[in-house]
PAFISE-644222 format. One record per residue: x negated, y negated, z of N, C-alpha, C in turn; residue in one letter. Coordinates in steps of 0.2 Angstrom, whole numbers. Example, Ala and Ser with C-alpha at 12.3 -4.5 7.8 and 13.67 -1.06 7.14 Angstrom:
BEGIN
((-66 28 39) (-62 22 39) (-66 16 39) 'A')
((-64 11 35) (-68 5 36) (-64 0 39) 'S')
***
This chain:
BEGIN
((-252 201 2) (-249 196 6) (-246 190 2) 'X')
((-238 190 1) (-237 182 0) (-241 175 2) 'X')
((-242 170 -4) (-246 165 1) (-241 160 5) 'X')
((-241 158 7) (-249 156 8) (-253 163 12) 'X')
((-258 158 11) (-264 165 12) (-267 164 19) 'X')
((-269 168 23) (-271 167 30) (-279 161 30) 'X')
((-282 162 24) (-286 156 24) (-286 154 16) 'X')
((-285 149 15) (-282 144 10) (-284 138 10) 'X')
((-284 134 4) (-288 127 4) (-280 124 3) 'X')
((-281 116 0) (-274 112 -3) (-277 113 -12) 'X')
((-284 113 -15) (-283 111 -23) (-290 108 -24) 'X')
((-289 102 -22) (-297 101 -27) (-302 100 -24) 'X')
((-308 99 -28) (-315 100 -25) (-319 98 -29) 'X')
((-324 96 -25) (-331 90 -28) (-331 91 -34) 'X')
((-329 86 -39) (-331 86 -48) (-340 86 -46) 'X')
((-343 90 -51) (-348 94 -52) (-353 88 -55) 'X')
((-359 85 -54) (-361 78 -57) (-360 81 -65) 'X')
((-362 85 -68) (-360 88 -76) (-355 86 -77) 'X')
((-350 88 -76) (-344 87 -78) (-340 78 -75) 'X')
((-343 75 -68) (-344 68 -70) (-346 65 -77) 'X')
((-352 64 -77) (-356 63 -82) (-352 64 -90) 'X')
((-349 72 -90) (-345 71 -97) (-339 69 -98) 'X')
((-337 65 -90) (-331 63 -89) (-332 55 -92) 'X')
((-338 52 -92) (-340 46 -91) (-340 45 -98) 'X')
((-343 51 -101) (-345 49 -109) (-340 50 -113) 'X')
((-334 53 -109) (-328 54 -114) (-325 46 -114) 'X')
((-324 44 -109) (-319 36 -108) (-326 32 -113) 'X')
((-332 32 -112) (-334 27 -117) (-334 28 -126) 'X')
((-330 36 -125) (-330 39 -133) (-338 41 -136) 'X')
((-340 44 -133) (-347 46 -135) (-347 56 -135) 'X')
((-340 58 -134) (-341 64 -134) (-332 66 -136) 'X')
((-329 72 -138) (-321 72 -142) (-318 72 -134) 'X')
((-313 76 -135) (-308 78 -132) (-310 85 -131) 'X')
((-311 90 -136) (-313 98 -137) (-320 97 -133) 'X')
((-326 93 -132) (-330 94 -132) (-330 93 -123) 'X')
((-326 87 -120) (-325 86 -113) (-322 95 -112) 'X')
((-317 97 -114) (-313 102 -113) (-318 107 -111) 'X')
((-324 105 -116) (-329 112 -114) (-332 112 -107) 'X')
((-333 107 -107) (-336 104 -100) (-332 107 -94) 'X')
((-326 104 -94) (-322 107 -88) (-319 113 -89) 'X')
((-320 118 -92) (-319 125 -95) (-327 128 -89) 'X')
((-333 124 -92) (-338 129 -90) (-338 127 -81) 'X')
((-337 120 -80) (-336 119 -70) (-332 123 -68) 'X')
((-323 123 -70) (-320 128 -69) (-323 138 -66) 'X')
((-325 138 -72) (-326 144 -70) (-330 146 -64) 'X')
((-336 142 -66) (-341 142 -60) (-339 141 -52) 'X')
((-333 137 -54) (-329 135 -46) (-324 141 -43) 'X')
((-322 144 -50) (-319 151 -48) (-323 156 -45) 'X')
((-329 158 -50) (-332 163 -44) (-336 160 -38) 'X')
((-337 155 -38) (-339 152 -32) (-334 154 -26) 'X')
((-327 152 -26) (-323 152 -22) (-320 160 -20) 'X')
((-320 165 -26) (-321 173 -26) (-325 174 -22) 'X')
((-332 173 -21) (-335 175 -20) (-339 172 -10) 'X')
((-334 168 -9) (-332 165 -2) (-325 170 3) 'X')
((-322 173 -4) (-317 177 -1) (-310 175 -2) 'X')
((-309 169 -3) (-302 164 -4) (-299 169 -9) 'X')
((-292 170 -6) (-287 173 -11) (-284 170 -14) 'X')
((-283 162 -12) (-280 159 -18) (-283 155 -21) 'X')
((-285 155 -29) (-290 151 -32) (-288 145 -34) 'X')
((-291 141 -34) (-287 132 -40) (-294 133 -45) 'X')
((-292 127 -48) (-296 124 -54) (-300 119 -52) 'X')
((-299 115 -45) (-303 110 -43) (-300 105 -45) 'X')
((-296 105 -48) (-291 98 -51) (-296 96 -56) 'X')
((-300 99 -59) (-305 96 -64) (-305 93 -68) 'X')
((-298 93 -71) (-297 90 -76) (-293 83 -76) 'X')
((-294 82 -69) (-289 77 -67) (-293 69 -65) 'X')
((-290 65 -65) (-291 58 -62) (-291 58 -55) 'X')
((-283 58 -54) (-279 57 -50) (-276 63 -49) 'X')
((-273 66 -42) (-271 74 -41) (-264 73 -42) 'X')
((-263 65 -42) (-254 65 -45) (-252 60 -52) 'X')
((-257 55 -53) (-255 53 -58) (-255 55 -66) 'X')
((-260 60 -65) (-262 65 -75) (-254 69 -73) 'X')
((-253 71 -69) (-246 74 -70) (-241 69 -71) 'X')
((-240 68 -68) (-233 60 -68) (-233 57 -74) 'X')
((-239 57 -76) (-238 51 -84) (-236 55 -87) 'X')
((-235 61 -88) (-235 64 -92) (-227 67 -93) 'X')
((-222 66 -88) (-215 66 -87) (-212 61 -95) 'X')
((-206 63 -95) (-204 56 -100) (-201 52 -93) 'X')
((-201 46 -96) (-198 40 -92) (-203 37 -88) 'X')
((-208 41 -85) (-215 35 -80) (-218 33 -84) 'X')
((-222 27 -81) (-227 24 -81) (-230 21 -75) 'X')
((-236 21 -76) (-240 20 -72) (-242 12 -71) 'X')
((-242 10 -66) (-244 3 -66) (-249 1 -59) 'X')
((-251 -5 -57) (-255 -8 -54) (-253 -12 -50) 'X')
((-247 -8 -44) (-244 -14 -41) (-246 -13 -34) 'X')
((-243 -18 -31) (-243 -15 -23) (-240 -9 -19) 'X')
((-245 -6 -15) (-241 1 -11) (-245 1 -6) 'X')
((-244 7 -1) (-247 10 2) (-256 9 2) 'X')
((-257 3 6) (-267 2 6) (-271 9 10) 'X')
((-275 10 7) (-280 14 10) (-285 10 13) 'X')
((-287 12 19) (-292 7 23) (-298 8 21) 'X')
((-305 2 20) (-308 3 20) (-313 2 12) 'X')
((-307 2 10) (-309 2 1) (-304 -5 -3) 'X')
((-307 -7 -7) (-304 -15 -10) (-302 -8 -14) 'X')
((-303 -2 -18) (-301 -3 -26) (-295 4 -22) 'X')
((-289 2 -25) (-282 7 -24) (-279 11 -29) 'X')
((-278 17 -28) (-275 21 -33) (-271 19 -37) 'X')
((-270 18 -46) (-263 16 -46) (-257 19 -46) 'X')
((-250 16 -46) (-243 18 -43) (-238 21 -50) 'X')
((-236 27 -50) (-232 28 -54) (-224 26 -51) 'X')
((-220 21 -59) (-214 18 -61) (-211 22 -63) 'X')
((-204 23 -62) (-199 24 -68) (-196 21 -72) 'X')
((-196 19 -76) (-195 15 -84) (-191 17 -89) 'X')
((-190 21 -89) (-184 27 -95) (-181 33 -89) 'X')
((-175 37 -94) (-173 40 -92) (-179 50 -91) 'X')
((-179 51 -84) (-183 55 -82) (-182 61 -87) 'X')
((-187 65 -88) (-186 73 -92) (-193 75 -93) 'X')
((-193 82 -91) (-198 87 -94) (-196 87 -101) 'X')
((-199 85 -105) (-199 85 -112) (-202 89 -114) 'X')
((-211 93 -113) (-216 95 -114) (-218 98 -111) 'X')
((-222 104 -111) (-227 107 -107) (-233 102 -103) 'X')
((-231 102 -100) (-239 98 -92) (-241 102 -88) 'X')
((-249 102 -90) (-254 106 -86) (-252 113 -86) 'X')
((-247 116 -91) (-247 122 -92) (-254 129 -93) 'X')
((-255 123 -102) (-263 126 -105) (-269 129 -95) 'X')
((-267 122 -93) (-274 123 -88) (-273 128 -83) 'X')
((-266 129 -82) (-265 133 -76) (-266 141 -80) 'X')
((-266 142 -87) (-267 147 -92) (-270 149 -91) 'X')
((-276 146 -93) (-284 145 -91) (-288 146 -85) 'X')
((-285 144 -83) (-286 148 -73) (-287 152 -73) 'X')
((-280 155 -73) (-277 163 -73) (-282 167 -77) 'X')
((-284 165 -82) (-289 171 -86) (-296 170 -84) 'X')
((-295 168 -78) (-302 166 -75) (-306 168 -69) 'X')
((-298 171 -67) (-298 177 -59) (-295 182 -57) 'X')
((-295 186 -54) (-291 191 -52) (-287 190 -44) 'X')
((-289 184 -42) (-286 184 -36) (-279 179 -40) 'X')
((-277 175 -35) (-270 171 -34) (-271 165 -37) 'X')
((-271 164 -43) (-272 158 -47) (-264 154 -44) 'X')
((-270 146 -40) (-266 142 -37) (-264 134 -42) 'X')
((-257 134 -43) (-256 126 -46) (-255 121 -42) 'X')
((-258 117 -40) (-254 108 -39) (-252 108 -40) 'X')
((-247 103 -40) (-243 97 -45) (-241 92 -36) 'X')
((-239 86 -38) (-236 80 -36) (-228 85 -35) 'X')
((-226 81 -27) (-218 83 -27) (-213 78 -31) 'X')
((-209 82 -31) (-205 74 -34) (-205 69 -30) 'X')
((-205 68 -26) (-203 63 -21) (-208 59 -22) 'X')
((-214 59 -26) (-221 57 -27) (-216 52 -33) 'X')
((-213 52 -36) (-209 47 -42) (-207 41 -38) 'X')
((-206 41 -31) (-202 37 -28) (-207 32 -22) 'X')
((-209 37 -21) (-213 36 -12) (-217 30 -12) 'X')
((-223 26 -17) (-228 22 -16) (-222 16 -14) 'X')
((-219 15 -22) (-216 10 -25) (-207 10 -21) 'X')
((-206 15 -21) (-200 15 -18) (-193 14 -23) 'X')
((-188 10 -20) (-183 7 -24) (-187 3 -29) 'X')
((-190 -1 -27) (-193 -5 -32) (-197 -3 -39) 'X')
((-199 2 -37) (-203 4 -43) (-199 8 -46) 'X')
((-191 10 -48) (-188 12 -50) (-181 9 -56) 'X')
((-182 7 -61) (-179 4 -65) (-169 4 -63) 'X')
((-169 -2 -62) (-162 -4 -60) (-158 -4 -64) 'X')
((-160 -5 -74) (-157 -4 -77) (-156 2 -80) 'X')
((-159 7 -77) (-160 13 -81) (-156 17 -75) 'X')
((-156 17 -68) (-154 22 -63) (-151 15 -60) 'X')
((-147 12 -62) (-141 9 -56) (-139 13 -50) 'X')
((-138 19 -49) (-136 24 -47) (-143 30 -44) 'X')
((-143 27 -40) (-153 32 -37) (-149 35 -35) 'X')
((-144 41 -35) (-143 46 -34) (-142 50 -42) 'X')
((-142 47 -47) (-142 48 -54) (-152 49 -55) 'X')
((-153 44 -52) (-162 46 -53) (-163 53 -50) 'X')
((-162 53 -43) (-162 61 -42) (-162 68 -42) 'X')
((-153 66 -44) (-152 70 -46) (-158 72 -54) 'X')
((-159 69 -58) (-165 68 -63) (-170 71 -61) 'X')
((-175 68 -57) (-180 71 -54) (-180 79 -53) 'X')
((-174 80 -49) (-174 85 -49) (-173 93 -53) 'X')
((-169 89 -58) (-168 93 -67) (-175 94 -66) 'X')
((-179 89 -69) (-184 88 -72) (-189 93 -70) 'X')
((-190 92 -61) (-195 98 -58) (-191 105 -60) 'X')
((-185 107 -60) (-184 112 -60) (-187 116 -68) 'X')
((-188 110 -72) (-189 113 -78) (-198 115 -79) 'X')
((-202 111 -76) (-207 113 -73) (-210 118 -70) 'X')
((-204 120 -66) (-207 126 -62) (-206 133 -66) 'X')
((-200 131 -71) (-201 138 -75) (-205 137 -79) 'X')
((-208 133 -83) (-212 133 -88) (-220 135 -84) 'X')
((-221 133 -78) (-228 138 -76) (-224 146 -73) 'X')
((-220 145 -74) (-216 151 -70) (-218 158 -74) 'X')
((-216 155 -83) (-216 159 -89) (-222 161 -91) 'X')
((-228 157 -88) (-236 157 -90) (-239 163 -83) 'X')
((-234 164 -81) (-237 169 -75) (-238 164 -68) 'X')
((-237 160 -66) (-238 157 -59) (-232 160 -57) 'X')
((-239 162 -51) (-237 166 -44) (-237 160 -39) 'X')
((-239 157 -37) (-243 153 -33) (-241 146 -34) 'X')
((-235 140 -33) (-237 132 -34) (-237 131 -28) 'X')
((-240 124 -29) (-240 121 -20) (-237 114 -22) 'X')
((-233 111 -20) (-231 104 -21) (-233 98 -17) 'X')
((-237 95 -18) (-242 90 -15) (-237 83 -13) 'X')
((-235 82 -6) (-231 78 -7) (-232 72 1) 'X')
((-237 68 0) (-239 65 6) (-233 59 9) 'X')
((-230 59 7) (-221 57 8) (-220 59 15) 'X')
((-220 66 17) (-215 66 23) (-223 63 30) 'X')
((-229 65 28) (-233 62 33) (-235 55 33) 'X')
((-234 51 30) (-232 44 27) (-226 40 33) 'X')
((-221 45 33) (-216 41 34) (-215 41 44) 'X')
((-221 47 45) (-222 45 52) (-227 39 53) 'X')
((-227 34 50) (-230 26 52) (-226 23 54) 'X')
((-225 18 56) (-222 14 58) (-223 8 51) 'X')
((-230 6 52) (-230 1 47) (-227 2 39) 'X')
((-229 12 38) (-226 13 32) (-217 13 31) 'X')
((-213 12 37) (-209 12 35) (-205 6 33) 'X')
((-209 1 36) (-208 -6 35) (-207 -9 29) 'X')
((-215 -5 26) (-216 -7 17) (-209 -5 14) 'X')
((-205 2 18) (-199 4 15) (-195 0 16) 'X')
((-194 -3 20) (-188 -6 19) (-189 -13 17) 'X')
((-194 -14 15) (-195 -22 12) (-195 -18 2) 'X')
((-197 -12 4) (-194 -11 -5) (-188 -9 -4) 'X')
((-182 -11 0) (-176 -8 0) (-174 -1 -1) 'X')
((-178 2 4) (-175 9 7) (-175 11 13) 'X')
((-172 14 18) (-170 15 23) (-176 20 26) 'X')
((-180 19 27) (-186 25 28) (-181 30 34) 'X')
((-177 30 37) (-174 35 41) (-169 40 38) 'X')
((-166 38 30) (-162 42 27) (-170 46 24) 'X')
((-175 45 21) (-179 45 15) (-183 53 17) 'X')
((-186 55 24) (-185 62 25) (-182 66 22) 'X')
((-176 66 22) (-168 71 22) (-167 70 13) 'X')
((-169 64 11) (-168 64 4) (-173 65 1) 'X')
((-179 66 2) (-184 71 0) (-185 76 1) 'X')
((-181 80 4) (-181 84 7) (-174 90 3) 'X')
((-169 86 3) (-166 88 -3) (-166 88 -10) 'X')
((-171 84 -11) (-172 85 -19) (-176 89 -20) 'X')
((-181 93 -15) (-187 96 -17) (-181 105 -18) 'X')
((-177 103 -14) (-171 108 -13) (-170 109 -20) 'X')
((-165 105 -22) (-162 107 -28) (-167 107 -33) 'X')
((-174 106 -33) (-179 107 -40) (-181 115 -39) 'X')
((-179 119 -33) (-181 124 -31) (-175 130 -34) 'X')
((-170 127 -34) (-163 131 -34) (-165 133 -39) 'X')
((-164 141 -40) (-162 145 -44) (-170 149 -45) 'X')
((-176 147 -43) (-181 148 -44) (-184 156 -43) 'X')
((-189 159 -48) (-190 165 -47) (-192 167 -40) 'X')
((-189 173 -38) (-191 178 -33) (-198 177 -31) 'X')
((-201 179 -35) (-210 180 -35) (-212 174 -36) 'X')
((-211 166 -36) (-214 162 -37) (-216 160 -28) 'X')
((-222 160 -25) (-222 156 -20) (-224 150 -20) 'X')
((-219 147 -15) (-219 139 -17) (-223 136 -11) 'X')
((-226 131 -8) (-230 126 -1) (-227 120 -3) 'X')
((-229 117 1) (-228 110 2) (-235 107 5) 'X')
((-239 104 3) (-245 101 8) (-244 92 9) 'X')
((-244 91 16) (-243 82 18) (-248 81 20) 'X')
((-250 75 20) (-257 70 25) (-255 64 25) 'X')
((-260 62 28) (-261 54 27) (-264 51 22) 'X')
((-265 54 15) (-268 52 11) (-277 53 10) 'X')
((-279 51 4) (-287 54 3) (-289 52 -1) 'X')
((-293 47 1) (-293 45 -5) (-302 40 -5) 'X')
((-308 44 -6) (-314 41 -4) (-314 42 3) 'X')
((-311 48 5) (-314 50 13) (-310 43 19) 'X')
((-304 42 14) (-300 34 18) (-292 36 16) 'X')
((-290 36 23) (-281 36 23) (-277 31 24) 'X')
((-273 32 23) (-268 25 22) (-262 25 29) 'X')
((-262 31 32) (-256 30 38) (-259 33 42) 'X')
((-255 34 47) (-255 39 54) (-250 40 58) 'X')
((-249 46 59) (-243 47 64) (-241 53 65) 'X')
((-238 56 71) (-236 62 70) (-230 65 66) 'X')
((-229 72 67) (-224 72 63) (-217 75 67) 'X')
((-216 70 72) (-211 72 75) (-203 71 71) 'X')
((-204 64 68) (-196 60 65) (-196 63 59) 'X')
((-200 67 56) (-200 69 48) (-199 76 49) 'X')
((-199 80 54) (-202 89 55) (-196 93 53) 'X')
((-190 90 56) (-185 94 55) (-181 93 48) 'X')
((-182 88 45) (-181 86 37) (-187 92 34) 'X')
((-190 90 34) (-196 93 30) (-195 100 30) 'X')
((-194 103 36) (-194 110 37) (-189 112 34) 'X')
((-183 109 32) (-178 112 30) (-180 113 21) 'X')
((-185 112 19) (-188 113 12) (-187 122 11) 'X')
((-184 123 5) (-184 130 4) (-191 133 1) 'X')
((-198 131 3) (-203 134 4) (-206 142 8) 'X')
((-212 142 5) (-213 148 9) (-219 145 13) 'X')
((-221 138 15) (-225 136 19) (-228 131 18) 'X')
((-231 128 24) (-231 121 24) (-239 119 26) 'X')
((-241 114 23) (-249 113 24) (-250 106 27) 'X')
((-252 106 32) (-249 100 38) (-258 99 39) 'X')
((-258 91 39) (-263 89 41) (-265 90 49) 'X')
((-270 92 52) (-273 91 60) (-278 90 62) 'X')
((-283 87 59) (-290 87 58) (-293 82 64) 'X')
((-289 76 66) (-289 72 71) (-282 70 75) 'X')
((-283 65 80) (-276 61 84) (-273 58 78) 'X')
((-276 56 73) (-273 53 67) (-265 56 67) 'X')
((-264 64 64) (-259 68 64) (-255 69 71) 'X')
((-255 68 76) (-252 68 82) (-255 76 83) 'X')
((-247 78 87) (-248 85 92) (-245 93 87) 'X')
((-246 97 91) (-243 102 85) (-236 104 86) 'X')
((-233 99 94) (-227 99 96) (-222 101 92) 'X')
((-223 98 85) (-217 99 81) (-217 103 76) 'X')
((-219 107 77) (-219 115 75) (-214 117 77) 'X')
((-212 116 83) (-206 120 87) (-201 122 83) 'X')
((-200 116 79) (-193 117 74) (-197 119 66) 'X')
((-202 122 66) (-202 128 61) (-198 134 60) 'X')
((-194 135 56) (-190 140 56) (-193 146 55) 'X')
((-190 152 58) (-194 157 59) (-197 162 54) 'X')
((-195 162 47) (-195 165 41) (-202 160 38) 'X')
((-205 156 40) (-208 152 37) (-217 150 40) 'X')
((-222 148 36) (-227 147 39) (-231 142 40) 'X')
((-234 138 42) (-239 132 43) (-245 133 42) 'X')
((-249 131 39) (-256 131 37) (-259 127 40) 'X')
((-263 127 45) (-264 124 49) (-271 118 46) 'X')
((-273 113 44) (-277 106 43) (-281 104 46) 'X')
((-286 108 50) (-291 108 55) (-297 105 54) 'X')
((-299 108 48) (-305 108 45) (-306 102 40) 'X')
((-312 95 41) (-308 89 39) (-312 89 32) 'X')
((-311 86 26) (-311 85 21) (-314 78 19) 'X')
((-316 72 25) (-316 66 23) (-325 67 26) 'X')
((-327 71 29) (-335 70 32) (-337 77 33) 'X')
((-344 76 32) (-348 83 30) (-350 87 37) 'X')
((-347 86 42) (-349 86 48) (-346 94 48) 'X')
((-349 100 52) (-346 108 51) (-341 108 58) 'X')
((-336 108 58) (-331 111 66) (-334 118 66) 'X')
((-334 118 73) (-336 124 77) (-331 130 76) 'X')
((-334 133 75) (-329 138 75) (-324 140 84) 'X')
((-327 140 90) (-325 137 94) (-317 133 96) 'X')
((-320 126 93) (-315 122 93) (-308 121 89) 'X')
((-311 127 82) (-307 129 77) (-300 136 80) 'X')
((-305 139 85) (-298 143 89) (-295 141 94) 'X')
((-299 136 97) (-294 134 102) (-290 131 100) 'X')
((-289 127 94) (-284 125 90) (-279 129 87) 'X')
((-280 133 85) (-276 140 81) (-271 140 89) 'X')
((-276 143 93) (-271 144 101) (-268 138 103) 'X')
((-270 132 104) (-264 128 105) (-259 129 101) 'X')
((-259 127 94) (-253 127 87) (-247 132 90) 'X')
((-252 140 91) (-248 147 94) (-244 144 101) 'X')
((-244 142 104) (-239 141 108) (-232 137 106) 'X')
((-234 135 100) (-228 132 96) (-223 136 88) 'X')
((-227 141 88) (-227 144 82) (-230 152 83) 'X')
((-227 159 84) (-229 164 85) (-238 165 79) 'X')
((-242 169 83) (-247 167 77) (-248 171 73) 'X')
((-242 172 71) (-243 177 63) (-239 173 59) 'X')
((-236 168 62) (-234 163 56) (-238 156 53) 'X')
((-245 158 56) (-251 153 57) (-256 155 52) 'X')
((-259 149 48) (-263 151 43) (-269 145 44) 'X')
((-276 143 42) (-279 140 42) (-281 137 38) 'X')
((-283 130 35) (-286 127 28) (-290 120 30) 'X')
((-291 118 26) (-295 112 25) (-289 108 27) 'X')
((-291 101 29) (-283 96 29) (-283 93 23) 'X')
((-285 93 17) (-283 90 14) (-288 95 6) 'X')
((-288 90 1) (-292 94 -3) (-299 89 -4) 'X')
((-305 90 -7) (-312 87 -5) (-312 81 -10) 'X')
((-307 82 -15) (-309 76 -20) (-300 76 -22) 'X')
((-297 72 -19) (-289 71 -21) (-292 66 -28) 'X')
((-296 62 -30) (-298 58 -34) (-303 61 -39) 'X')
((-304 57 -43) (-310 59 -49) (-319 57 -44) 'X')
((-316 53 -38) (-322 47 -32) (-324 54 -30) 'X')
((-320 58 -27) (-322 62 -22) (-323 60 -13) 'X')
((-324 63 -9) (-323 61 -2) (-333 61 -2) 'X')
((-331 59 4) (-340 57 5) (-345 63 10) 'X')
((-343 67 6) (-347 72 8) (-351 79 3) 'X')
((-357 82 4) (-359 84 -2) (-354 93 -5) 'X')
((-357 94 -11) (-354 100 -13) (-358 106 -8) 'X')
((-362 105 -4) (-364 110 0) (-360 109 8) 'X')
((-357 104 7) (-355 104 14) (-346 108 13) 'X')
((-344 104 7) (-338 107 4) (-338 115 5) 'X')
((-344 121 1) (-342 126 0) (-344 130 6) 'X')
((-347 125 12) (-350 126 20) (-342 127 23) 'X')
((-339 121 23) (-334 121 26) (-326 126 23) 'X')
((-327 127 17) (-322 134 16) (-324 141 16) 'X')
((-328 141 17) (-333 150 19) (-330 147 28) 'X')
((-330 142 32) (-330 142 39) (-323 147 39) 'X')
((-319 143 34) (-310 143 36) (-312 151 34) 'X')
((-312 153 30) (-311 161 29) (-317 165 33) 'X')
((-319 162 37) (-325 167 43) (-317 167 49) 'X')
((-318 162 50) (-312 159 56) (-306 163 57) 'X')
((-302 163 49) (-297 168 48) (-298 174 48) 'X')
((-302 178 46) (-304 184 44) (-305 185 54) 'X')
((-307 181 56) (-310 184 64) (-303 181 68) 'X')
((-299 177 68) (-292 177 71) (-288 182 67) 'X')
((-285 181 63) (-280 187 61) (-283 195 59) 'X')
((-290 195 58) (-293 202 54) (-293 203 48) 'X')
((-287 199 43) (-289 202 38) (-283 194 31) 'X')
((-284 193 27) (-282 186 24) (-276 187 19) 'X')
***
């Protein structure tokens, strides 16, 4: 089966206290670089067969090696940087993730998280799964403003950019063997806020065009892309310590979004937070929805019960062979992790692959 897969996560998962701890002792310099590497070489694995052995056809890395699920990518572009400015607040929590700028002219210069997605790969025989930030993730915290005006007078010269730049990307994990990317892009569920579209327009941009222009640029980063590369899209409300930053449904974003030349879309539904599944309707028929059910922010198990009768609603909006099931989000989008233990985590993705396996019969 192409993926998405009928039970599927989004990417990462509770860093392991080891591999905390050697994360700890690398920032104060008390262990190398090679020596952190081993660390997250030996959790990886462990998190591999853990997840094989759950049944999941598509595997990730946990994002172990990562900080941040977007910014170890992003800095690593030419032209960003990373700063500490205002964006999008997460409730609940004083400390905020920092915002990735553009300050130079954008390009894939170098291989990024190529090695890790390598390394994956030789780690399983199922569907070795990559993240990455969508593009739109360059733009979305900081907006027009976090975009250097004298570098991109012309933010359709940025874009255009942007979009070079991922096209270069997707060959370079393309050439290493990915079958499987997902581009993480909490943009289009963002933009169903009303508050957040506010902050857009006080960064000077029109939050009613910004859909359509996310939406076309994740287009042209696509164009030309291998046959056999399946590509998703995952949106939320953010995750960040078990805390979101918006809410809303996805009615004003669904038919932008959907028009993304993906093979499927991983939609947050865990609560009212995400609205209704109404806007499914205008899913295109070639195309599939992964449904968000399953929550990622608390250790608490959904019923399997509750878990169909959601499948069945969603089916009324979407035939259910074009219905897939996942976690809403991933368990640790940060290096924080969400507030729930690694037994509740590999509780609730054995749920998703019970669940699926007993609605579709087979994944």
């Amino acid at each position: 089966m192409r993926p998405p897969f009928r039970a599927d996560q989004v990417g990462s998962l509770l860093r392991p206290a080891a591999l905390a701890d050697a994360r700890a002792r690398f920032k104060r310099k008390e262990i190398t670089p090679e020596q952190l590497r081993k660390h997250e070489d030996d959790a990886i694995r462990d998190a591999v067969a853990r997840q094989e052995s759950i049944g999941l056809q598509g595997v990730t890395d946990g994002e172990f090696r990562r900080d941040y699920w977007h910014i170890d990518f992003m800095r690593q572009l030419q032209g960003v940087e990373i700063a500490t400015i205002a964006g999008p607040r997460f409730v609940g929590t004083e400390e905020q993730p920092p915002i990735a700028t553009v300050v130079g002219k954008l390009d894939y210069a170098r291989p990024v998280m190529v090695d890790d997605f390598t390394f994956l790969k030789s780690q399983t025989r199922r569907a070795p799964k990559q993240t990455i930030p969508s593009p739109s993730m360059l733009h979305m915290r900081a907006g027009r403003k976090g975009i250097s005006k004298e570098v991109y007078p012309d933010i359709d010269v940025f874009w255009a950019d942007a979009a070079a730049t991922y096209r270069k990307a997707l060959a370079s994990f393309s050439a290493a063997g990915c079958k499987y990317l997902q581009l993480d892009d909490v943009a289009f569920a963002y933009l169903g806020d009303e508050t957040f579209r506010e902050s857009c327009r006080g960064n000077g941009d029109d939050p009613r065009t910004l859909p359509r222009r996310y939406a076309d640029t994740i287009n042209a980063a696509l164009k030309n892309r291998p046959t056999d590369l399946a590509i998703t899209i995952h949106t939320c409300h953010g995750n960040f310590k078990s805390s979101s930053a918006t809410q809303g449904g996805y009615e004003e974003i669904a038919e932008a979004m959907f028009s993304c030349d993906v093979d499927g879309f991983f939609m947050e539904f865990d609560t009212e937070r995400s609205g209704s599944f109404e806007p499914l309707r205008l899913l295109p028929k070639n195309k599939k929805v992964v449904l968000g059910l399953v929550t990622t922010k608390v250790g608490q198990i959904e019923s399997k019960d509750a878990l169909r009768r959601s499948i069945d609603l969603a089916a009324k909006f979407v035939p259910l062979d074009n219905l897939c099931l996942s976690p809403q989000c991933g368990f640790a989008s940060t290096h924080h992790g969400n507030k729930l233990s690694e037994d509740d985590q590999w509780r609730k993705l054995a749920l998703v692959v019970e669940v699926a396996t007993e609605v579709w019969g087979s994944l």
